[in-house]
Backbone as CSV, one residue per row, in Angstrom:
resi,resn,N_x,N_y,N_z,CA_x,CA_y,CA_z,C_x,C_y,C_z
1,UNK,110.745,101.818,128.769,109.310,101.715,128.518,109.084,101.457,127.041
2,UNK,108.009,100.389,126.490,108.390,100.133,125.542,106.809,100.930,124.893
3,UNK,106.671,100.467,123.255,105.675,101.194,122.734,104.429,100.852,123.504
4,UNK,104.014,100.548,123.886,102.813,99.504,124.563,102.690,100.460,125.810
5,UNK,103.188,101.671,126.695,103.184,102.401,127.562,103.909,101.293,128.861
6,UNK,104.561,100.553,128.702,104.782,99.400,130.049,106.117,99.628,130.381
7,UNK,106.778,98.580,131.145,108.365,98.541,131.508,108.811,96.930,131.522
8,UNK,107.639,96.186,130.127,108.416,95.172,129.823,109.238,95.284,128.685
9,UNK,110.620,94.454,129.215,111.236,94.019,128.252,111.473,94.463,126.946
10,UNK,111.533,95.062,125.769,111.661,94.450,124.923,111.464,93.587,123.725
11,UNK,110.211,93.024,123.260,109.832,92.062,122.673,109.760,92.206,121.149
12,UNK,110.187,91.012,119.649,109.924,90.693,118.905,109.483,89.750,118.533
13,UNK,108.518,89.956,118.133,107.947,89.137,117.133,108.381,88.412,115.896
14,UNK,108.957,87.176,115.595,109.402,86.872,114.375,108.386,85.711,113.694
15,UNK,108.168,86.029,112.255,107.145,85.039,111.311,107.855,84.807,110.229
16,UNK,107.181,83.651,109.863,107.764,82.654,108.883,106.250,82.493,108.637
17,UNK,105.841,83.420,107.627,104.689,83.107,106.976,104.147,82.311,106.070
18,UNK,102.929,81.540,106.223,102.736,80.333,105.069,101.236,80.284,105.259
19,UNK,100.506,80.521,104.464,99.341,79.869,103.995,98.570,78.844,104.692
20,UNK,99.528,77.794,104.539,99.013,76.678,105.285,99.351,76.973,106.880
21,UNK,100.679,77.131,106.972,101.425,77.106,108.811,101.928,77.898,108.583
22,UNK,101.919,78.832,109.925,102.925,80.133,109.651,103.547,79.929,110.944
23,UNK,104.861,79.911,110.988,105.735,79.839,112.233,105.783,81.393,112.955
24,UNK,105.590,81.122,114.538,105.821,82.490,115.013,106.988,82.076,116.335
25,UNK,107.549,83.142,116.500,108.320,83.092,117.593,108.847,84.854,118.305
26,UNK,108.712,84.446,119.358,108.681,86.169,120.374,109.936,85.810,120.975
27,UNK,110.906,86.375,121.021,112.328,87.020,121.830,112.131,88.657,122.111
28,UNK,112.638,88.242,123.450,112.752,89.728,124.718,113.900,89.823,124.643
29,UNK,114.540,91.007,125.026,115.996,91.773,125.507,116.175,91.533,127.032
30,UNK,117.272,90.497,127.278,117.056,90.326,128.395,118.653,90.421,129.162
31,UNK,118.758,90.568,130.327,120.265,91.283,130.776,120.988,90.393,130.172
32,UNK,120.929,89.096,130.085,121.938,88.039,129.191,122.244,87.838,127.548
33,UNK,121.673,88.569,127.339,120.783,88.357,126.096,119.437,88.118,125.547
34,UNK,119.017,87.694,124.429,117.776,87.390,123.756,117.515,86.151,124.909
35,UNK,116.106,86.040,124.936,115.491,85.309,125.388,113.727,84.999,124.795
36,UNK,114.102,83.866,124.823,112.314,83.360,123.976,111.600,83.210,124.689
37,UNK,110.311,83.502,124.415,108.793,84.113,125.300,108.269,82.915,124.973
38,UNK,107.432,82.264,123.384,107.030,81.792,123.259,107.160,81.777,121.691
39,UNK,106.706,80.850,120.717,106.975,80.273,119.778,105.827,79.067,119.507
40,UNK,105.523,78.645,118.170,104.437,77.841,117.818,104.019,77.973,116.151
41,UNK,103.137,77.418,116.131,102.629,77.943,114.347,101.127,78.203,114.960
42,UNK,100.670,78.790,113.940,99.161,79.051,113.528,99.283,78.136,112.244
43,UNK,97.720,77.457,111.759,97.772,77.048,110.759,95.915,77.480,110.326
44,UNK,96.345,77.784,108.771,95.126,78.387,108.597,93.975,76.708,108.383
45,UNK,94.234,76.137,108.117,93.031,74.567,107.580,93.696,73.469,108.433
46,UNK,92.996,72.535,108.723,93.398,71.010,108.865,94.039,70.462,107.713
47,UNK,93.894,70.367,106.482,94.142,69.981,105.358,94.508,71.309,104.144
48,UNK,95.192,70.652,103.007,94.699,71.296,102.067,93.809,71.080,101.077
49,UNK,93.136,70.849,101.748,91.564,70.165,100.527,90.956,71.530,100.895
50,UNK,90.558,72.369,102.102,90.130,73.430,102.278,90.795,74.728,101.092
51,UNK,89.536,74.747,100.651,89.510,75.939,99.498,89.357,77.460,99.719
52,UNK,88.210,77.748,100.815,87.593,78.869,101.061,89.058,79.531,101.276
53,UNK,89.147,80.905,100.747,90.926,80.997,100.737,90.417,82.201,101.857
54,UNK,88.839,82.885,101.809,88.666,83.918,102.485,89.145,83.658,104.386
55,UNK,88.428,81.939,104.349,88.096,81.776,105.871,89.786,81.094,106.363
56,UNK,90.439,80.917,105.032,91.978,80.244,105.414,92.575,82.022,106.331
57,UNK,92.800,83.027,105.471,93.444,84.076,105.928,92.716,84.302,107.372
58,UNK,91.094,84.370,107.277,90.487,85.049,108.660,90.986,84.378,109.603
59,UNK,91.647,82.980,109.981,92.074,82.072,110.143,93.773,82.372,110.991
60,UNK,94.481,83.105,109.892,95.465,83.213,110.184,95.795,84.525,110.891
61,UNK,94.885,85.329,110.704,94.455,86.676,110.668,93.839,86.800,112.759
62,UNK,93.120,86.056,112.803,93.269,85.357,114.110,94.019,85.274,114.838
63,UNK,94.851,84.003,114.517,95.590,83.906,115.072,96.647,84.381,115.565
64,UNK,97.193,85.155,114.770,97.869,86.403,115.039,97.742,87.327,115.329
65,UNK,96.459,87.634,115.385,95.775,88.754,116.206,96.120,88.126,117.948
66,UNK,95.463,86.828,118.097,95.768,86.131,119.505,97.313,86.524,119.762
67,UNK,98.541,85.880,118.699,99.540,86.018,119.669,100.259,87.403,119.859
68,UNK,99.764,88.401,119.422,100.275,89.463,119.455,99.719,89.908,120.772
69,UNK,98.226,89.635,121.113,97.484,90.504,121.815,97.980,89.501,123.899
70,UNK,98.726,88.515,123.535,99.191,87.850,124.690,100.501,88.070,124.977
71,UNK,101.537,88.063,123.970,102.838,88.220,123.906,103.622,90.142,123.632
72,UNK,102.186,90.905,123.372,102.198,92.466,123.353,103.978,92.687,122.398
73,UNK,104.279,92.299,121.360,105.233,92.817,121.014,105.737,94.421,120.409
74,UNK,106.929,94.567,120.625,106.941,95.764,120.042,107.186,96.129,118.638
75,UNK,107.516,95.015,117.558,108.151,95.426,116.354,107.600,93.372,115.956
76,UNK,107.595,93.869,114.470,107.588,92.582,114.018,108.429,92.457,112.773
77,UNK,108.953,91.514,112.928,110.031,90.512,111.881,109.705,89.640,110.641
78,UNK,110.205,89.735,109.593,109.807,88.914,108.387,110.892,88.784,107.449
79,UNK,110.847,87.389,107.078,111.587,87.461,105.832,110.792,88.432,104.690
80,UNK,112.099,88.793,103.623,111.553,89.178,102.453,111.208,87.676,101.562
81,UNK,110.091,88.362,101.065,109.210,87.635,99.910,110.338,87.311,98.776
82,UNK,110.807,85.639,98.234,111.099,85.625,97.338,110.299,84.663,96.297
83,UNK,110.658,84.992,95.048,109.655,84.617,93.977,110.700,83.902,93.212
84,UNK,110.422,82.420,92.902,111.203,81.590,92.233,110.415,81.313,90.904
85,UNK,111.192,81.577,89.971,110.574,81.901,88.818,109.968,80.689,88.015
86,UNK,110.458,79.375,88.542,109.802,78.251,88.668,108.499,78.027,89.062
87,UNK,108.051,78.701,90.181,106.473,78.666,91.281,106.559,80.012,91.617
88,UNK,105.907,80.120,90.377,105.390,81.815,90.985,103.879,81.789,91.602
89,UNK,103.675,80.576,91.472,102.060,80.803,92.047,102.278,80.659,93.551
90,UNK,103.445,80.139,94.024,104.077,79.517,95.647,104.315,80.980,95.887
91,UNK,104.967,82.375,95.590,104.894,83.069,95.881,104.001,84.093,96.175
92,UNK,102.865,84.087,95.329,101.114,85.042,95.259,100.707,84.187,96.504
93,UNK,100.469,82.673,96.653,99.823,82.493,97.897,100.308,82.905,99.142
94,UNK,101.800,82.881,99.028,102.364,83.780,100.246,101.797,84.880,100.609
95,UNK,102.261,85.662,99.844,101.760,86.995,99.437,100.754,87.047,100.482
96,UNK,99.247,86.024,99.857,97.956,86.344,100.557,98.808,86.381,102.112
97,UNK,98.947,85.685,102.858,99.712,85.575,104.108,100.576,86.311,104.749
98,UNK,100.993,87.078,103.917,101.471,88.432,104.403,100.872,89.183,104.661
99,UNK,100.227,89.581,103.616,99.540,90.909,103.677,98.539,90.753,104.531
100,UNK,97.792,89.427,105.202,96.799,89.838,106.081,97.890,90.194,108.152
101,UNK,98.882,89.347,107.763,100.037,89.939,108.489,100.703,91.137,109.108
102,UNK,101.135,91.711,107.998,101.163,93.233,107.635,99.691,94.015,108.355
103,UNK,98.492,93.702,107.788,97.301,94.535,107.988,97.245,94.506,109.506
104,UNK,97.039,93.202,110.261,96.832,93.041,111.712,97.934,93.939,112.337
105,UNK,99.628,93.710,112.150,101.274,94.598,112.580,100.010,96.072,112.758
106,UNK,99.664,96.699,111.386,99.523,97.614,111.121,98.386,98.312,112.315
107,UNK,96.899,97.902,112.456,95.991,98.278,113.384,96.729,98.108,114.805
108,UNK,97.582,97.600,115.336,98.019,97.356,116.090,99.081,98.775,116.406
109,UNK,99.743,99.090,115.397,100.491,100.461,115.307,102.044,99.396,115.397
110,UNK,102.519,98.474,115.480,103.356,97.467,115.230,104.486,97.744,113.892
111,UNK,105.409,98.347,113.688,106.403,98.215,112.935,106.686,97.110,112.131
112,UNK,106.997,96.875,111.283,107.414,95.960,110.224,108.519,95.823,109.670
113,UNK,109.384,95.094,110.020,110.605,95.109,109.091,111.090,93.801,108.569
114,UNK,111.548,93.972,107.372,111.211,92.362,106.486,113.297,92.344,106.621
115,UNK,113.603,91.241,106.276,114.819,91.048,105.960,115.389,89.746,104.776
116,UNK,116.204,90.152,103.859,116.598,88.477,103.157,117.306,87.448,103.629
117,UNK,116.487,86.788,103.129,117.015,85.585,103.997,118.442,85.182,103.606
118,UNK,119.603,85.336,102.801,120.763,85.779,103.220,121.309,86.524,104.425
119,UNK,120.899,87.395,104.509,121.203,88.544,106.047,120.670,88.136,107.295
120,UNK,119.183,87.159,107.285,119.139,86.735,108.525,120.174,85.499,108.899
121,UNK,120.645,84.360,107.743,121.597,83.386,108.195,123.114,84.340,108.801
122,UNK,123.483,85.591,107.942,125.329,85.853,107.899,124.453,86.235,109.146
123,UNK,123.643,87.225,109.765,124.136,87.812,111.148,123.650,86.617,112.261
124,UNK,123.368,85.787,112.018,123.281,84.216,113.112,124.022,83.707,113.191
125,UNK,124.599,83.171,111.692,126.032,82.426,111.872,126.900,82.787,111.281
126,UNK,127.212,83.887,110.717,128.327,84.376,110.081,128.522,84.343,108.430
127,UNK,127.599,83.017,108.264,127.663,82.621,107.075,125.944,82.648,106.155
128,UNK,125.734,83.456,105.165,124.833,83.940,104.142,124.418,82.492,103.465
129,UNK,125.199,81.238,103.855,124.934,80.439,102.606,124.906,79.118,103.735
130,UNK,124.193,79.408,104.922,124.614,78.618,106.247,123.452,77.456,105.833
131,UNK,123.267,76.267,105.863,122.011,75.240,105.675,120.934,75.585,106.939
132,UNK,119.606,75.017,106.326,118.607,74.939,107.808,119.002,74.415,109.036
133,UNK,119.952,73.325,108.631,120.179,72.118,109.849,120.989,73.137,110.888
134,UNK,122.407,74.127,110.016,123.125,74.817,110.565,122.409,76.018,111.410
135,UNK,121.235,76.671,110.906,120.873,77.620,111.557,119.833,76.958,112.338
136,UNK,119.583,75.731,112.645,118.485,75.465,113.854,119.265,75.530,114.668
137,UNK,121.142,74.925,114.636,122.111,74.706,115.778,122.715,75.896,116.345
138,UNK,122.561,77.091,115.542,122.486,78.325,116.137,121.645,79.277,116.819
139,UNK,120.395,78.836,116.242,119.365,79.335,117.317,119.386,78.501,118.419
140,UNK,119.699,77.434,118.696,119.230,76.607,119.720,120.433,77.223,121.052
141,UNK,121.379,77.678,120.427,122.967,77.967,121.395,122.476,79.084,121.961
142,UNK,121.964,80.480,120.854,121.934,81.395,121.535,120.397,81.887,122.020
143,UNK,119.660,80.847,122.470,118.629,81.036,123.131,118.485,80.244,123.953
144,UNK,120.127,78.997,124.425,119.664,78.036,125.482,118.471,77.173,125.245
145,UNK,118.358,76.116,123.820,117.734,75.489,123.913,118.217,74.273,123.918
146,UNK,117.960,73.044,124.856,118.220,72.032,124.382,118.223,71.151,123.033
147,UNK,117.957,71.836,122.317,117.561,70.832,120.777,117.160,72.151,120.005
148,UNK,117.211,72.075,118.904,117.409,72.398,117.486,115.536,72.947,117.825
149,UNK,114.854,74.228,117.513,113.686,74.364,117.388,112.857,73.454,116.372
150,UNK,111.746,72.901,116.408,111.230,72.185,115.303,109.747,72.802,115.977
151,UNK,108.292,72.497,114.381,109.128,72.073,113.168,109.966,73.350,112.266
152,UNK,110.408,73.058,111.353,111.407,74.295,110.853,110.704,75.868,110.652
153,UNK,109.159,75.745,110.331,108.506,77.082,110.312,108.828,78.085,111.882
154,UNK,109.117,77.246,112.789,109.558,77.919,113.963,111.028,78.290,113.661
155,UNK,111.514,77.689,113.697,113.174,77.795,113.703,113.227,78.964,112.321
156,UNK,112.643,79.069,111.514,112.859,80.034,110.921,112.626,81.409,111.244
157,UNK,111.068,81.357,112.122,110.299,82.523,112.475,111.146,83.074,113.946
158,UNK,112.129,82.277,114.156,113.068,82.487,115.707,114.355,83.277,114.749
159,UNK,114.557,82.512,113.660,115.712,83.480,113.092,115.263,84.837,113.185
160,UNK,114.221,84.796,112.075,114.320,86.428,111.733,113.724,87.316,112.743
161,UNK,113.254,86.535,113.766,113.150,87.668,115.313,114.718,87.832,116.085
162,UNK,115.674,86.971,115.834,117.136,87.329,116.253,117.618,87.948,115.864
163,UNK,117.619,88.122,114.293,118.289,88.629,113.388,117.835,90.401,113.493
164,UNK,116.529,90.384,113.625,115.866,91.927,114.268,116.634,92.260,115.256
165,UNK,116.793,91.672,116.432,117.412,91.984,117.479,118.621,91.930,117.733
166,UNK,119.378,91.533,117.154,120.909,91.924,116.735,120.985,92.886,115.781
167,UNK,120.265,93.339,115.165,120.766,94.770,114.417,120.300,95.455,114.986
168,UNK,118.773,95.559,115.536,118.553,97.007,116.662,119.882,96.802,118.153
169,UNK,120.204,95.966,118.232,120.979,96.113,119.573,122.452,96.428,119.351
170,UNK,122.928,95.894,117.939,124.264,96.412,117.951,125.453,95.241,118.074
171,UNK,126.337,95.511,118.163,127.330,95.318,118.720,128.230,94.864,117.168
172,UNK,129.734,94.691,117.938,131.091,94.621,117.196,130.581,93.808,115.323
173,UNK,130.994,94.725,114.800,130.965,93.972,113.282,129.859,92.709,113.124
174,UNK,128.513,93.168,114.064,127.661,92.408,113.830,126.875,92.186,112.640
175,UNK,126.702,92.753,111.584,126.116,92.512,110.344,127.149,91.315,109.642
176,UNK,128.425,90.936,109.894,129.261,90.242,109.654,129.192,88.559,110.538
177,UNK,127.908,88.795,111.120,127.907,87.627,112.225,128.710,87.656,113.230
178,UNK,128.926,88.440,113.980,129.571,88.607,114.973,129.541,88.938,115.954
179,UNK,129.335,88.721,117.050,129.207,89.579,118.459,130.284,89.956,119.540
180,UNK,131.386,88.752,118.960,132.578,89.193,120.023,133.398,87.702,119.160
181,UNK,134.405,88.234,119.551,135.620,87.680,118.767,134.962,85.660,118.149
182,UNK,133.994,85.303,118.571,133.436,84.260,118.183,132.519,84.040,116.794
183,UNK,131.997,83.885,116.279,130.337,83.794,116.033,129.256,83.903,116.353
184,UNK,128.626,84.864,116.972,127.295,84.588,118.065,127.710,83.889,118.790
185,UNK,128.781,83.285,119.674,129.310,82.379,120.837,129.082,81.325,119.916
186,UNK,129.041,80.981,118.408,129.159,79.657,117.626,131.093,79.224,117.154
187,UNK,131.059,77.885,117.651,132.644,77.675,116.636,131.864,77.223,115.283
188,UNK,132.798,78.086,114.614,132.479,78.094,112.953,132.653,76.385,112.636
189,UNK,134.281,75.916,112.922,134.294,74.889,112.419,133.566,74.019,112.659
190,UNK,133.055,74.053,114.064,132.226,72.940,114.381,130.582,73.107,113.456
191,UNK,129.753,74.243,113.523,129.004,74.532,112.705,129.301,74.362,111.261
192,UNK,130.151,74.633,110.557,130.451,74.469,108.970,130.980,73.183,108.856
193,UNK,131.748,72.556,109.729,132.854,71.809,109.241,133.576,72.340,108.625
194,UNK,134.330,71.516,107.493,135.741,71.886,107.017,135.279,72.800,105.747
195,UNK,134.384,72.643,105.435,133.908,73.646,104.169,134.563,74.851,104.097
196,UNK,135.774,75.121,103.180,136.643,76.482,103.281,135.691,77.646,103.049
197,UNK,134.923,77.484,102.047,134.091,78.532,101.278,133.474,79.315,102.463
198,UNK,132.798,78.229,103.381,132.091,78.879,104.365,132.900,79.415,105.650
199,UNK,133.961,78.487,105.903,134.355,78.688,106.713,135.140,80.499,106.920
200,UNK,135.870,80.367,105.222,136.341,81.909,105.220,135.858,82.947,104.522
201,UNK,134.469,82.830,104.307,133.114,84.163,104.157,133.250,84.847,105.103
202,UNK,133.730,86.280,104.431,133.927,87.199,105.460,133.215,88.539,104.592
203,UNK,132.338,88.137,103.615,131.584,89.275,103.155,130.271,88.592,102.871
């Protein structure tokens, strides 16, 4: 029975928050594994010529109010906030996008747990320093998708709802990317190629 008083499933919530588009994606615990509910963006404007920054958040604030209140999750997923000391103003607008994020998780009674985005690539593919292209080809394996999630605000917001659900669930030297003598059922070489560096990251 999950927080919600029911006897579904299981469910996370994972976001890839943005201002403009914020990627969401929901994975359940399912006897096979993770399995995806649903997935999409919210976007706060048509454009960015839209200024009103109040009616951009109410916007996003919405919308996520909607997919929470259809998809009933139990915990929600986030990267941690990083600040490139180059565009620090790319990081404050985030920011706004979180925190109206956070506020909705919060009335909801919804858990929060952020992760770096190092730790969501090593426990997907083994590898901390894995490319986007590499971790769309790993979400796509271990959720049975035909094709690579697009556009990437999803495929990101699907990571860090996997990456939740492989550390609450466990298993063999999984913080190491691992679930059983494979990669998440990934061949490294075929994912890395010949790249030694990556190939023999084992911390």
């Amino acid at each position: 029975m999950n927080s919600r008083g029911s006897t579904r499933p299981l469910r996370i919530l994972g976001l890839d928050p943005g201002l403009q588009t914020t990627g969401y994606g929901v994975v359940e615990a399912a006897e096979r594994g993770p399995r995806i509910v649903e997935a999409g963006v919210i976007r706060s404007a048509e454009n960015r010529a839209t200024a009103d920054m109040a009616k951009r958040l109410q916007t996003l604030y919405d919308g996520l109010w909607e997919v929470i209140e259809q998809c009933a999750p139990a915990a929600v997923a986030v990267e941690q906030l990083y600040a490139h000391y180059d565009h620090p103003r790319t990081a404050i607008l985030m920011a706004h996008a979180r925190g109206v994020f956070f506020l909705a998780a919060a009335q909801r009674n919804l858990p929060v747990i952020s992760y770096a985005a190092t730790q969501v690539k090593k426990t997907i593919t083994g590898s901390g320093r894995a490319s986007k292209e590499q971790m769309q080809h790993a979400i796509a394996h271990e959720l049975g998708l035909t094709q690579p999630p697009q556009p990437h605000d999803v495929a990101d917001a699907l990571a860090v709802a996997l990456c939740h659900y492989y550390v609450t669930h466990g298993g063999p030297n999984l913080l190491g990317g691992t679930r059983s003598a494979s990669f998440t059922g990934v061949n490294r070489r075929v994912l890395f190629g010949e790249n030694p560096e990556l190939l023999d990251e084992t911390t």
